[in-house]
Structure formats: C-alpha cells, structure tokens
VMD Tcl script that builds the backbone (N, CA, C; Angstrom):
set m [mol new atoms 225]
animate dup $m
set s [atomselect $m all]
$s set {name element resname resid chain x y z} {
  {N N UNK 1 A 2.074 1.586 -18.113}
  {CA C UNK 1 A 0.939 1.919 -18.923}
  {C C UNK 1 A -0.086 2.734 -18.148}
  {N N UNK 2 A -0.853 2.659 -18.963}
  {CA C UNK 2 A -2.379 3.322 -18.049}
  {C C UNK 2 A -3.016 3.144 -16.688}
  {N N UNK 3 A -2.854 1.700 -16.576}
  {CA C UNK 3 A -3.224 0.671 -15.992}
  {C C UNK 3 A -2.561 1.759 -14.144}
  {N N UNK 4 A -1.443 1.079 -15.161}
  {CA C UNK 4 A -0.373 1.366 -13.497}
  {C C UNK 4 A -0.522 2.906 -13.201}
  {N N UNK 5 A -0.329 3.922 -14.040}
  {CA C UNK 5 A -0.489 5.229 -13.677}
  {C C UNK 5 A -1.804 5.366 -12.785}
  {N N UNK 6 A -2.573 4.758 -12.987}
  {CA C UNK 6 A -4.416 5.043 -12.593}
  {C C UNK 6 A -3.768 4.308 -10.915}
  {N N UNK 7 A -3.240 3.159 -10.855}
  {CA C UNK 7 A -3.041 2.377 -10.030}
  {C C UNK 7 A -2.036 3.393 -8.975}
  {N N UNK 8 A -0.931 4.024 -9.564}
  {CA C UNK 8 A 0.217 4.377 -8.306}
  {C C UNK 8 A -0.608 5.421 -8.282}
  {N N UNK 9 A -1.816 6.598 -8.672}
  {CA C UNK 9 A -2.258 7.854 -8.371}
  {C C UNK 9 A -3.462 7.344 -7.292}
  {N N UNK 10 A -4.082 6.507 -7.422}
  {CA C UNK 10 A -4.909 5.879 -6.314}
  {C C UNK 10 A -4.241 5.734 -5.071}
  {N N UNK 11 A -2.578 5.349 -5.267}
  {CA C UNK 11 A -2.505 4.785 -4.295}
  {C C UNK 11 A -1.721 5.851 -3.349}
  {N N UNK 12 A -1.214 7.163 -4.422}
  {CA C UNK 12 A -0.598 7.805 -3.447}
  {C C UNK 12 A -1.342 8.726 -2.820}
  {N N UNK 13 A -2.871 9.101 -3.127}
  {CA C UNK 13 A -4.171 9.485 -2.616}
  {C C UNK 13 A -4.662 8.660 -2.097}
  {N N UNK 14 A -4.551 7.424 -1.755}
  {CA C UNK 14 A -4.924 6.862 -0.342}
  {C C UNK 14 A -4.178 6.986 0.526}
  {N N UNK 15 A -3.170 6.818 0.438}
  {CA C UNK 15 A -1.788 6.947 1.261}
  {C C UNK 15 A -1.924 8.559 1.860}
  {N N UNK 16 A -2.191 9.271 1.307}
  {CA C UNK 16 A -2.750 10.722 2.139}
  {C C UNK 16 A -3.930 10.710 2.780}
  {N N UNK 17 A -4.706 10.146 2.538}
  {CA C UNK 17 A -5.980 10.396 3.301}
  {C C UNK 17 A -5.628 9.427 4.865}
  {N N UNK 18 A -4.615 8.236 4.982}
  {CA C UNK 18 A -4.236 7.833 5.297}
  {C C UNK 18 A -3.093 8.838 6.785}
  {N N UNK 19 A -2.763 9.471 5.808}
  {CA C UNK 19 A -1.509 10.208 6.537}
  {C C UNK 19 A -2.207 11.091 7.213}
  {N N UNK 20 A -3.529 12.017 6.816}
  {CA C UNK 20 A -4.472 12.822 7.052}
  {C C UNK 20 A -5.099 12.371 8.301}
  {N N UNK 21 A -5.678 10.979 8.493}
  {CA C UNK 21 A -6.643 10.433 9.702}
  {C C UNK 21 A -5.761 10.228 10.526}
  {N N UNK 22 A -4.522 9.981 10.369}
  {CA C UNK 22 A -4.088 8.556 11.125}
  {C C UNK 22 A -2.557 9.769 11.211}
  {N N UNK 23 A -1.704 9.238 12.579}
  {CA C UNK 23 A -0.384 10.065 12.153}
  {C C UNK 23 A 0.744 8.929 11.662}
  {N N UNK 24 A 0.981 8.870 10.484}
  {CA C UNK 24 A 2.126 8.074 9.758}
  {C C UNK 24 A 3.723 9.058 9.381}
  {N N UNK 25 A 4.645 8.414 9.636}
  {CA C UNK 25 A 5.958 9.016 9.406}
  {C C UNK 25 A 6.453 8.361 8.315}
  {N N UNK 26 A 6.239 7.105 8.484}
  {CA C UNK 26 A 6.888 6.271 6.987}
  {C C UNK 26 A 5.731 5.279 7.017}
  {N N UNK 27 A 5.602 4.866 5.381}
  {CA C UNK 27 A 4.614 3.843 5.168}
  {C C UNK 27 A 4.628 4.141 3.342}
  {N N UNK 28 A 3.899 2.652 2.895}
  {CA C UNK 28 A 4.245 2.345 1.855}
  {C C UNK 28 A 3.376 1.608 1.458}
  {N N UNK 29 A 2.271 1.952 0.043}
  {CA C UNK 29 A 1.839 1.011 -0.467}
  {C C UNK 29 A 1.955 0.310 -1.957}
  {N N UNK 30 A 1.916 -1.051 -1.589}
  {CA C UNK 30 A 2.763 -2.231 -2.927}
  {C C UNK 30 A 1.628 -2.943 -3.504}
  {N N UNK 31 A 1.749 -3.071 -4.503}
  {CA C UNK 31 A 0.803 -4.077 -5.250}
  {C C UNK 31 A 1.018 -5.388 -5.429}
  {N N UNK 32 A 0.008 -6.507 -5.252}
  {CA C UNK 32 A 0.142 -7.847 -5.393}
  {C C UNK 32 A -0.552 -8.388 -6.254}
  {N N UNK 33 A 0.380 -9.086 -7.257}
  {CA C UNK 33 A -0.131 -9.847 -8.426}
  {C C UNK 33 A 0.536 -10.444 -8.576}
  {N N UNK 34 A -1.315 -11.565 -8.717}
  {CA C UNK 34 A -1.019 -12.935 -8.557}
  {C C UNK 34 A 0.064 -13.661 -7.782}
  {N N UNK 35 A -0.458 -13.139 -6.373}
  {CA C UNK 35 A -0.432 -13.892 -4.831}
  {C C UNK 35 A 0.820 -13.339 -4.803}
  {N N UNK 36 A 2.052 -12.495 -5.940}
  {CA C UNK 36 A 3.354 -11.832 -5.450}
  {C C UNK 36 A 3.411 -10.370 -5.230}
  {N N UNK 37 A 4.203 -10.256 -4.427}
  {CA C UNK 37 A 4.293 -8.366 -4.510}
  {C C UNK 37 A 5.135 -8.147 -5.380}
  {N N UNK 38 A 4.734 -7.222 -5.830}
  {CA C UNK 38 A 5.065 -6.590 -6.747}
  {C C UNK 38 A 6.357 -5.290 -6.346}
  {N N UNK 39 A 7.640 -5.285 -7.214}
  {CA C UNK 39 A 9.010 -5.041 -6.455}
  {C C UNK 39 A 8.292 -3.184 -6.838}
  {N N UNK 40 A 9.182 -2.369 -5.708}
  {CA C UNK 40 A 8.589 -1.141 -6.006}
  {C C UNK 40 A 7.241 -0.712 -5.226}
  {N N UNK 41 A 7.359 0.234 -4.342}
  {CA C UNK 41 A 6.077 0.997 -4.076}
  {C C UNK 41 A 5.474 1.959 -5.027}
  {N N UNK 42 A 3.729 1.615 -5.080}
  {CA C UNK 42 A 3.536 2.640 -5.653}
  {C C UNK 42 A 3.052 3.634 -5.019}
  {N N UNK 43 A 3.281 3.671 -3.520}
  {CA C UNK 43 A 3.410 5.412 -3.051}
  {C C UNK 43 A 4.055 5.069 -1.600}
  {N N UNK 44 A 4.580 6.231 -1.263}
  {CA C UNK 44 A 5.513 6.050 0.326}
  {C C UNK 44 A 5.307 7.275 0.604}
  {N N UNK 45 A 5.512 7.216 2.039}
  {CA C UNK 45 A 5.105 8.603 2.988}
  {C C UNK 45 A 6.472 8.913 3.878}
  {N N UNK 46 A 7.295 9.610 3.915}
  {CA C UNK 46 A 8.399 9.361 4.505}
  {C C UNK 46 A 9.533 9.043 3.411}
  {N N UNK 47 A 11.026 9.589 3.853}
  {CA C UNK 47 A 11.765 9.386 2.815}
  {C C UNK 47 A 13.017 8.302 3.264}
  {N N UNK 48 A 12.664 7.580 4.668}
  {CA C UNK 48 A 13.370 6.219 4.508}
  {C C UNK 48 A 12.382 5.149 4.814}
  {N N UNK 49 A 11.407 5.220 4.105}
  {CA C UNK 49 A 10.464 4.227 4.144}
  {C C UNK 49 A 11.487 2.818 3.528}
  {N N UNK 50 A 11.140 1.519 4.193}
  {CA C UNK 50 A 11.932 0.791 3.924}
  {C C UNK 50 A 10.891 -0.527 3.901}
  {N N UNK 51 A 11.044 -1.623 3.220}
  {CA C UNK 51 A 9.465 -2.800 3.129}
  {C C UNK 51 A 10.508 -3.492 3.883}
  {N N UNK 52 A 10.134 -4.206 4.603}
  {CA C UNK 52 A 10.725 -5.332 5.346}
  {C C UNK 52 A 9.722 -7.026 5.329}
  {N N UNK 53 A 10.557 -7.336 4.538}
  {CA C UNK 53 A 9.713 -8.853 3.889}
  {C C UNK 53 A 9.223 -10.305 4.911}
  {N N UNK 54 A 9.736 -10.005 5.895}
  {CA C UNK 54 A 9.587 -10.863 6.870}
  {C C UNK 54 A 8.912 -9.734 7.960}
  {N N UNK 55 A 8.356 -8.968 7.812}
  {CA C UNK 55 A 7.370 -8.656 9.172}
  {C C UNK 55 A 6.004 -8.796 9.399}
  {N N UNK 56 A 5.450 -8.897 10.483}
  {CA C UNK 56 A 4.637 -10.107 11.138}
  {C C UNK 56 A 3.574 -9.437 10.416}
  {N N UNK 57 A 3.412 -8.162 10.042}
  {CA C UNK 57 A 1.998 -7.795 9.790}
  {C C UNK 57 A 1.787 -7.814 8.184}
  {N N UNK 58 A 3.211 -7.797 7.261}
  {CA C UNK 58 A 3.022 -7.916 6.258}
  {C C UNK 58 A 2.854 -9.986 5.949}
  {N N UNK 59 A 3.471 -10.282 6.569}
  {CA C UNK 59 A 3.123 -12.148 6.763}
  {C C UNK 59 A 1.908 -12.137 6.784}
  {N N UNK 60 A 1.098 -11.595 8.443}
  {CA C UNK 60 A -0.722 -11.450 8.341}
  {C C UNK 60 A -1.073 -11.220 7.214}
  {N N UNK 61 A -1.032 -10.067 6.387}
  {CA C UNK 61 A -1.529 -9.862 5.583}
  {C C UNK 61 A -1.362 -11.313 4.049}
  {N N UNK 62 A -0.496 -11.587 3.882}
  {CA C UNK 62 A -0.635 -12.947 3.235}
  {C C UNK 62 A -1.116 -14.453 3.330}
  {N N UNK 63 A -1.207 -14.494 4.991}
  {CA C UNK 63 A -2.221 -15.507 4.775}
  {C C UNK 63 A -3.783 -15.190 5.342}
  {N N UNK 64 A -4.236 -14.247 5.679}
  {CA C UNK 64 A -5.500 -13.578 6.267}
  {C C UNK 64 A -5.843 -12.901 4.438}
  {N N UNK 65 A -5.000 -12.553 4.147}
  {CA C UNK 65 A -5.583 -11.916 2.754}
  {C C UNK 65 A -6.337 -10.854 3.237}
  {N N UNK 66 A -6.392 -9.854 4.150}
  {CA C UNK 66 A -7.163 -8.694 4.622}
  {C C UNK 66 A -6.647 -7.801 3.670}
  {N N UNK 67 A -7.231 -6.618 3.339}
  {CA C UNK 67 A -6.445 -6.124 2.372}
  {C C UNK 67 A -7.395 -4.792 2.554}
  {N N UNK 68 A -6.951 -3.403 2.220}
  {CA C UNK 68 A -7.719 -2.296 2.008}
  {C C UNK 68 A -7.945 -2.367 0.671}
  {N N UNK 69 A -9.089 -2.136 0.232}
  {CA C UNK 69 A -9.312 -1.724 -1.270}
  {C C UNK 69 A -10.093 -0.996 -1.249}
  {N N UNK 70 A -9.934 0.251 -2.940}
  {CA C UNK 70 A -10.631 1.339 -2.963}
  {C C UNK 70 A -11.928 1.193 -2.700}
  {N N UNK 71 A -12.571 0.012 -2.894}
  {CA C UNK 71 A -13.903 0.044 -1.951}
  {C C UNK 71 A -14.119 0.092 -0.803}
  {N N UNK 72 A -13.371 -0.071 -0.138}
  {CA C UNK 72 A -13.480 0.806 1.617}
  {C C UNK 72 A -13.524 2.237 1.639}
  {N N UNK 73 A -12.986 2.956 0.770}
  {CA C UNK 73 A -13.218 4.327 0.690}
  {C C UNK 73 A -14.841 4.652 0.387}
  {N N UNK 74 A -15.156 3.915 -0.162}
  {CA C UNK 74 A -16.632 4.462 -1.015}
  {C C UNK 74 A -17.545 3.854 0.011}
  {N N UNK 75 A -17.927 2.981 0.908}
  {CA C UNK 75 A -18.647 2.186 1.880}
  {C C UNK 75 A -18.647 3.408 3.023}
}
mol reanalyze $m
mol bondsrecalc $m
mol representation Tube
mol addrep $m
C-alpha cells in the first residue's frame, strides 16, 4: 500500500545518504513490526547483500532497541 511505498522510498534514501557519508559495499535496511522483522529489505546497497539472523549487531540491536529513525535525520 501507501504506507509501505512511503516506507521502502525513505528507506532507500537513507540508505544513500548513508552510502554517501560513510563507505558501505553491502547493507540493508528491514522493518520491524511488532518486536518482528519483517521478511524482505526495504532497500540494499550492494547486490549480494545477505541479512544474517544471528549476528551480534543485529542481536544488539534487539535487545538495546537502538534504532535510526527518520528523526535523526531532521535533529
């Protein structure tokens, strides 16, 4: 729907500004709802970007709950 289009175009314009500051070869961002990820990236940088479900920083990120959101862009 709408929802998600607004959602994967955010995300593949963060994911560049991203690629822009920073030097990334592969990387990938996923959505989580309600505490699951959600199967599917909605943007990747690199064309064997691969999610790996057991790595330590995507684990951090589930129980730290740190998270980028489009309000870090605007701050």
């Amino acid at each position: 729907g709408h929802v998600e289009n607004r959602l994967a175009n955010l995300a593949q314009k963060s994911l560049q500004v991203f690629a822009d500051v920073i030097t990334m070869y592969q990387a990938g961002l996923y959505e989580i709802r309600d505490g699951k990820l959600v199967p599917g990236a909605l943007a990747t940088i690199g064309s064997e970007h691969v999610l790996i479900a057991d790595d330590l920083m995507l684990q951090d990120v589930y129980t730290s709950k740190a998270v980028l959101s489009p309000a870090n862009f605007i701050d």
